[in-house]
C-alpha positions in Angstrom: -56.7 61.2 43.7 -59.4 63.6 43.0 -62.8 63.1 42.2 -63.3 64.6 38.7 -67.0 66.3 39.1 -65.6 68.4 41.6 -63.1 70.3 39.8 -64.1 73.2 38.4 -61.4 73.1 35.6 -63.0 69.6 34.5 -66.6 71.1 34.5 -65.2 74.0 32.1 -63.7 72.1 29.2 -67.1 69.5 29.4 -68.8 72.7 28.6 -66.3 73.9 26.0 -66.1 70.4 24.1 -69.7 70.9 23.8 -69.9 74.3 22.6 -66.6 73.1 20.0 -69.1 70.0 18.9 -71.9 72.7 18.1 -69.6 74.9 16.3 -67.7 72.3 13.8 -71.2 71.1 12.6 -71.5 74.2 10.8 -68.0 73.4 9.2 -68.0 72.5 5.1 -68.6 68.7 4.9 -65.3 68.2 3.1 -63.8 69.3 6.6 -65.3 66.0 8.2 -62.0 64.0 7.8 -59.4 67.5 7.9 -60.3 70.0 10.6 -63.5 68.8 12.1 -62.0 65.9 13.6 -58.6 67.4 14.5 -60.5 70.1 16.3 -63.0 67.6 18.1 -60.4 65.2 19.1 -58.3 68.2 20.7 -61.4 69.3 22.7 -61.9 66.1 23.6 -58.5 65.5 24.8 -59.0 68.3 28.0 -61.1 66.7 30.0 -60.1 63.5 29.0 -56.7 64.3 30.2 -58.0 66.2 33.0 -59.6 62.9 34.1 -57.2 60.8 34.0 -54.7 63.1 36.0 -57.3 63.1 38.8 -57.4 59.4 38.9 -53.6 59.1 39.3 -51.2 58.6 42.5 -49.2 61.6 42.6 -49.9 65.4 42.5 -46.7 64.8 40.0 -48.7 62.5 37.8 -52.0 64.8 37.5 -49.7 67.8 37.1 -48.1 66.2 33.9 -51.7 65.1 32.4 -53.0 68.8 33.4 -49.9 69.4 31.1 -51.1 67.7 27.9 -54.6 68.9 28.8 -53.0 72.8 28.1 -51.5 71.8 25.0 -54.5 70.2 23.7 -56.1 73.2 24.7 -53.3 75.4 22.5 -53.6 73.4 20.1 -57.8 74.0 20.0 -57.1 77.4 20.3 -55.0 77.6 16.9 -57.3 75.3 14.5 -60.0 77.7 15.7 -58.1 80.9 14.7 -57.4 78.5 11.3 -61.3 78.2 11.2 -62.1 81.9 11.0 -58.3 82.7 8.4 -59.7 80.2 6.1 -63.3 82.1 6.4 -65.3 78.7 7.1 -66.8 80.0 9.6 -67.2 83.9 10.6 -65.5 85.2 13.7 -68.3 86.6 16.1 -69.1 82.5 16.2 -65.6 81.5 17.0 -64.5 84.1 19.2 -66.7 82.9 22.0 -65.6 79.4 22.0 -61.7 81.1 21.4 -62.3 83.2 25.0 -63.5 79.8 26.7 -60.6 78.1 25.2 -58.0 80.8 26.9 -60.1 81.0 30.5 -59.3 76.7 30.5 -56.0 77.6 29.3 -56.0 80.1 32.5 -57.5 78.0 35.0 -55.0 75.1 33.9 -52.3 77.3 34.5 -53.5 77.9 38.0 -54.6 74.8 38.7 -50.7 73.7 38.3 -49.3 76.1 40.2 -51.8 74.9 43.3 -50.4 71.2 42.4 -46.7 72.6 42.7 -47.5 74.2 46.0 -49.3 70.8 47.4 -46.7 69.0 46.1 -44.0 71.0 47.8 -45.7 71.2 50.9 -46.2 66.8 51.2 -42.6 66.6 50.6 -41.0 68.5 54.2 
């Protein structure tokens, strides 16, 4: 187990769900029920997942939540890039939360790879 407020990874998508929650309230009201809450709930859904890896038994078990965390985080990534096609909200807003969306995605990514390692080196 790992405690949550220490990982760095856990501190960076807290800040990016914030920064999301900022951003959609600029989003048309008759987005509230369509892309608003698809894109809060996938934001959400990073640390969330991120949390409850680092409160399971096994490096196996937090590796397959860090999983779901990246997809959410994919999947954040492509309702933003809907956001600024479908011109709802202009580009030079998005892109910031879009680059903190990819450094999770990149920290994730490394952040399994140092699971695999631990993982590999409790087992011999």
């Amino acid at each position: 187990m790992h405690k949550v407020e220490n990982l760095k990874i856990w501190g960076k998508a807290i800040e990016l769900v914030k920064k999301v929650y900022l951003l959609v309230s600029e989003l048309p009201k008759d987005e509230k029920f369509g892309l608003t809450s698809q894109i809060k709930r996938s934001s959400v859904s990073i640390p969330s997942n991120i949390a409850e890896g680092a409160g399971r038994n096994s490096q196996k078990e937090f590796k397959h939540f860090m999983s779901i965390a990246n997809g959410s985080a994919y999947e954040l990534q492509t309702q933003l890039i809907i956001v600024v096609e479908l011109n709802l909200i202009n580009k030079e807003k998005v892109q910031p939360i879009i680059d903190l969306c990819i450094e999770v995605q990149k920290m994730n990514y490394s952040f399994q790879k140092s699971l695999i390692k631990t993982e590999l080196n409790t087992q011999y």
